[in-house]
TIVO-2410 file (N, C-alpha, C; in nm, 3 decimals):
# residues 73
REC num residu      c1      c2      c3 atome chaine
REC   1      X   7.210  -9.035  -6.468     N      A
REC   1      X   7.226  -8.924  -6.378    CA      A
REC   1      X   7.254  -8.981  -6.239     C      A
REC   2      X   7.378  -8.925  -6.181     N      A
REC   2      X   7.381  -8.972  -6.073    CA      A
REC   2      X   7.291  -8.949  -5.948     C      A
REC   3      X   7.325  -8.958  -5.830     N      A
REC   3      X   7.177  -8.982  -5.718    CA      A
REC   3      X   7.210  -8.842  -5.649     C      A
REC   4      X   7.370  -8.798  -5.658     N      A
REC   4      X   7.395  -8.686  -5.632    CA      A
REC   4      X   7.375  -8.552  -5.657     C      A
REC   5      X   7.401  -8.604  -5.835     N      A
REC   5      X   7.368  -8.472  -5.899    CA      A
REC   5      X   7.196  -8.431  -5.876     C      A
REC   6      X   7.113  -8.548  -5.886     N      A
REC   6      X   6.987  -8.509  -5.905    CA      A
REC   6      X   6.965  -8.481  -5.759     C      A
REC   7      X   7.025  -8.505  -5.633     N      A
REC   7      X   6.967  -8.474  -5.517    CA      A
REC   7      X   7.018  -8.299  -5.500     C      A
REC   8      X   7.096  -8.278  -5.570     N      A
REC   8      X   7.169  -8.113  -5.610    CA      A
REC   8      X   7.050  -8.058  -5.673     C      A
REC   9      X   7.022  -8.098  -5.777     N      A
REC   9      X   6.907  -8.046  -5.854    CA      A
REC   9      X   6.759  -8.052  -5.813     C      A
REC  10      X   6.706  -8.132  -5.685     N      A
REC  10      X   6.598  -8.101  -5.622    CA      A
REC  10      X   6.628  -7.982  -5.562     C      A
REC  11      X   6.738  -7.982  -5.502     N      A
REC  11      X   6.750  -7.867  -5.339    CA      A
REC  11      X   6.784  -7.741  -5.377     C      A
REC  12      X   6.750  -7.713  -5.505     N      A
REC  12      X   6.812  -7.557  -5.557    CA      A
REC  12      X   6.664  -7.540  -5.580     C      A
REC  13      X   6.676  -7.418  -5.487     N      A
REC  13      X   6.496  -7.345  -5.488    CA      A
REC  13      X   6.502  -7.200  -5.597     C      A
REC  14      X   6.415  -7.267  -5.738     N      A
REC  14      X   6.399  -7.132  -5.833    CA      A
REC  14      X   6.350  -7.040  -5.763     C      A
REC  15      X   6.429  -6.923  -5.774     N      A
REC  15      X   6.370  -6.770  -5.782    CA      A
REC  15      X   6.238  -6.725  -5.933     C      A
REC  16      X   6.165  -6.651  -5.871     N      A
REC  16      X   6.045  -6.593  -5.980    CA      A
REC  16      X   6.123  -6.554  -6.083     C      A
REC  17      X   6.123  -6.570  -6.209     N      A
REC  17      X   6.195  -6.485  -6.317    CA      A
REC  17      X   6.106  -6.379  -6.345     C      A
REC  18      X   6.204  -6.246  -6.348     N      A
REC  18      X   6.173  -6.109  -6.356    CA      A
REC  18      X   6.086  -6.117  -6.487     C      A
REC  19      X   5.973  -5.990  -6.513     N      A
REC  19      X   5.953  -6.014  -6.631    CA      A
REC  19      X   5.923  -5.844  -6.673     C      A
REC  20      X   5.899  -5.855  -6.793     N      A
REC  20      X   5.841  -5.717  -6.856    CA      A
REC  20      X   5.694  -5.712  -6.866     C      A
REC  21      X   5.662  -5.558  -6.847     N      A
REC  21      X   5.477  -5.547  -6.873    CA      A
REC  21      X   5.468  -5.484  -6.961     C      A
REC  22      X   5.397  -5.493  -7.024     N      A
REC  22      X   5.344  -5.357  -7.128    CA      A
REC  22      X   5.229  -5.316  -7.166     C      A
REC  23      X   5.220  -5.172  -7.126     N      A
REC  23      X   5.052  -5.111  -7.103    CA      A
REC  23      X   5.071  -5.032  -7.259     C      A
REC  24      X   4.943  -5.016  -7.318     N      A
REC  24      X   4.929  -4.973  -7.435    CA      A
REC  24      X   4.802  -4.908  -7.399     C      A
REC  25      X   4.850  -4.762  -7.416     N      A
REC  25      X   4.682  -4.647  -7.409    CA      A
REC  25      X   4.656  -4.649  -7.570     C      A
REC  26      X   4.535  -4.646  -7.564     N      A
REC  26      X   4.407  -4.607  -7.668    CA      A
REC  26      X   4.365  -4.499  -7.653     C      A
REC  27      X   4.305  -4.392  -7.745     N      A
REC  27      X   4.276  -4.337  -7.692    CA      A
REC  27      X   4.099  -4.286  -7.793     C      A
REC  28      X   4.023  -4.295  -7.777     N      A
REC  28      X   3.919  -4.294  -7.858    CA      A
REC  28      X   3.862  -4.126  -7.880     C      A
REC  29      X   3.841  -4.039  -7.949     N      A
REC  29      X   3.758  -3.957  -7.948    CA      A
REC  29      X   3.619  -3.942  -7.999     C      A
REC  30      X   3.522  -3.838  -7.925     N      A
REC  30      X   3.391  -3.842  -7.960    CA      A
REC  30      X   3.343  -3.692  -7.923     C      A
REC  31      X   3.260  -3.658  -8.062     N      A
REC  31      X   3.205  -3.554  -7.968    CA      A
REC  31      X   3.055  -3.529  -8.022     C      A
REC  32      X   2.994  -3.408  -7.920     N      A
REC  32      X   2.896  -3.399  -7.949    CA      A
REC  32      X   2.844  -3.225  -7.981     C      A
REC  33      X   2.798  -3.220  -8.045     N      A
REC  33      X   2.773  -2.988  -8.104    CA      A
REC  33      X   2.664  -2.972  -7.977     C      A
REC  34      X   2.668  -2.919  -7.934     N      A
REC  34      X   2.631  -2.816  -7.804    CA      A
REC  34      X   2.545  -2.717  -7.912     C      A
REC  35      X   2.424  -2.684  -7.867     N      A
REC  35      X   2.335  -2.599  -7.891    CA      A
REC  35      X   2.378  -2.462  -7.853     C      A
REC  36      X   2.303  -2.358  -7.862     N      A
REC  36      X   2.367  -2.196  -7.767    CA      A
REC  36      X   2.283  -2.249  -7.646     C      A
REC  37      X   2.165  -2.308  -7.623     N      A
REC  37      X   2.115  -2.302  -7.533    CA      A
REC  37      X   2.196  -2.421  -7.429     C      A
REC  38      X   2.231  -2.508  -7.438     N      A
REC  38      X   2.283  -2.619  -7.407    CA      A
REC  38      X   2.427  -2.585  -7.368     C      A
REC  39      X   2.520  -2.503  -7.463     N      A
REC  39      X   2.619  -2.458  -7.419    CA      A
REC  39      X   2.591  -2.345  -7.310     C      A
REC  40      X   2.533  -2.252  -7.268     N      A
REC  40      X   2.483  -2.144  -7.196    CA      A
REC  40      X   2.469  -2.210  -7.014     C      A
REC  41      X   2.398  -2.322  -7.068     N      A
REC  41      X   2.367  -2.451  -6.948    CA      A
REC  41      X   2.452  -2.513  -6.889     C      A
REC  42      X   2.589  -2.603  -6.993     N      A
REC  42      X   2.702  -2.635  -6.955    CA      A
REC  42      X   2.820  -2.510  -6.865     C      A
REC  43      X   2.798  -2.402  -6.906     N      A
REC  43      X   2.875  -2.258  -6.863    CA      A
REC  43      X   2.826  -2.229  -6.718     C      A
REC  44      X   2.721  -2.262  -6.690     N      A
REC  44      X   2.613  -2.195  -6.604    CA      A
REC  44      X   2.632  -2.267  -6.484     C      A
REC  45      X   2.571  -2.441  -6.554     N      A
REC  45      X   2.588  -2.559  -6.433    CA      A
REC  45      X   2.612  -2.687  -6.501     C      A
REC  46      X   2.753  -2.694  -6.458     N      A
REC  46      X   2.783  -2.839  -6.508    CA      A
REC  46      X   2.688  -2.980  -6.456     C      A
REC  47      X   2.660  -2.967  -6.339     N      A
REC  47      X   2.607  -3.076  -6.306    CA      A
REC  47      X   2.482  -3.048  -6.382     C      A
REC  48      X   2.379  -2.951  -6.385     N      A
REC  48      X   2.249  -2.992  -6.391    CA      A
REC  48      X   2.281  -3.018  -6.541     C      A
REC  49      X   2.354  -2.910  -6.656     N      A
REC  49      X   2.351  -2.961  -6.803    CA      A
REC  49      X   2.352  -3.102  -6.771     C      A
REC  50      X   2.456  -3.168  -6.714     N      A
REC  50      X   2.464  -3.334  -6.722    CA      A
REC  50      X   2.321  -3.406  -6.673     C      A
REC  51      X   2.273  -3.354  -6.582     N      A
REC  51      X   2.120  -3.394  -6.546    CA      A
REC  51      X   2.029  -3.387  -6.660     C      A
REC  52      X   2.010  -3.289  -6.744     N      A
REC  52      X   1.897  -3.217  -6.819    CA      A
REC  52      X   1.939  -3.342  -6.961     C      A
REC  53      X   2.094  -3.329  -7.020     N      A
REC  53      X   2.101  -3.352  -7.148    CA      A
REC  53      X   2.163  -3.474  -7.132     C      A
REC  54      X   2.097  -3.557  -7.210     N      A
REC  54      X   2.161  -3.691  -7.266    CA      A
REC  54      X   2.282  -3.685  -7.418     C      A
REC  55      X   2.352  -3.611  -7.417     N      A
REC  55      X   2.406  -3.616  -7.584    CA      A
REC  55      X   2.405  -3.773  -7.647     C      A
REC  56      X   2.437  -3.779  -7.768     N      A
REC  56      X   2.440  -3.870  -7.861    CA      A
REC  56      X   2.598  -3.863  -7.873     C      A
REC  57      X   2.671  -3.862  -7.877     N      A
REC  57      X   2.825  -3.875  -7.914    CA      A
REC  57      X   2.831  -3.948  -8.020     C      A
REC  58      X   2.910  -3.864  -8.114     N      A
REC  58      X   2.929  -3.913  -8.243    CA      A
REC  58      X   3.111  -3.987  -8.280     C      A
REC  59      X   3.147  -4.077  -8.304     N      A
REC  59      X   3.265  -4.159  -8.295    CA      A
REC  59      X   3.367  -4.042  -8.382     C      A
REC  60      X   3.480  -3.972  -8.382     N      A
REC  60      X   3.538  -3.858  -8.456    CA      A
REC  60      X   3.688  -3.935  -8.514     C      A
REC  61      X   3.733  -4.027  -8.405     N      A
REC  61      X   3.894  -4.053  -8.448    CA      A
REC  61      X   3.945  -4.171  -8.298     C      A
REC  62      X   4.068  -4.180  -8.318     N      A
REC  62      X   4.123  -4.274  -8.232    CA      A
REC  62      X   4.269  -4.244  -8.270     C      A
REC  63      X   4.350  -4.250  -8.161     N      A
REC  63      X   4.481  -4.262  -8.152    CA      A
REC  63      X   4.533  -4.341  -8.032     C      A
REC  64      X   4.647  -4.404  -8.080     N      A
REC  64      X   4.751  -4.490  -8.003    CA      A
REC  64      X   4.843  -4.397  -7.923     C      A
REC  65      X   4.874  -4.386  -7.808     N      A
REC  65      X   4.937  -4.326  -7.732    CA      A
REC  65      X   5.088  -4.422  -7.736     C      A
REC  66      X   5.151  -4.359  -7.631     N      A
REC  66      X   5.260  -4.418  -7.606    CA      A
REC  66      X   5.259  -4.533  -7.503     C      A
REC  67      X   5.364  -4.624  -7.593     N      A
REC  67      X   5.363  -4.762  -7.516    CA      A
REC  67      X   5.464  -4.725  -7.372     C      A
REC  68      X   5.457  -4.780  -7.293     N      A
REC  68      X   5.501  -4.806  -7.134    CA      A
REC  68      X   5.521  -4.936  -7.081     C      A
REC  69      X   5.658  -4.937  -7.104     N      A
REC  69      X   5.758  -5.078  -7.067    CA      A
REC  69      X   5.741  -5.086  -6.895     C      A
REC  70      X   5.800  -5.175  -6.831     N      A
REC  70      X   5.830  -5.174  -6.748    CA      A
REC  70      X   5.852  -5.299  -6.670     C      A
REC  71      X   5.989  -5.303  -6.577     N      A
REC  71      X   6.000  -5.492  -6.496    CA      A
REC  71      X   5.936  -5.470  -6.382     C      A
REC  72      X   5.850  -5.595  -6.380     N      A
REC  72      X   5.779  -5.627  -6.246    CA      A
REC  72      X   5.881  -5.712  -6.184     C      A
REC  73      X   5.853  -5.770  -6.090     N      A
REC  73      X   5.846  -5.880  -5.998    CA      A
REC  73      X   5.797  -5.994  -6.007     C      A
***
């Protein structure tokens, strides 16, 4: 290699190569059965039902949403 070519090939400053991202939603479901009294509570006052009741959430299903391409920088 000559002294030229390689002094060519130091002095060329790479640019970032562009790239792709890709976000992938999940999406999990869960639920929990509400009592009449408990539902009556949630209707009434959201915050305090959330104060008063701890639910148990029971695991129901899961789905994959749509994927989302996109070029960064």
């Amino acid at each position: 290699m000559s002294l030229i070519f390689f002094s060519y090939i130091c002095s060329i400053k790479f640019l970032p190569m562009a790239k792709l991202q890709k976000t992938e939603s999940d999406f999990r479901y869960y639920e929990y059965e509400l009592s009449d009294t408990e539902l009556e509570l949630y209707q009434e006052d959201k915050d305090r039902f959330w104060e008063e009741v701890d639910p148990e959430w029971e695991y129901v299903n899961d789905h994959q949403g749509q994927d989302e391409i996109e070029l960064i920088d």
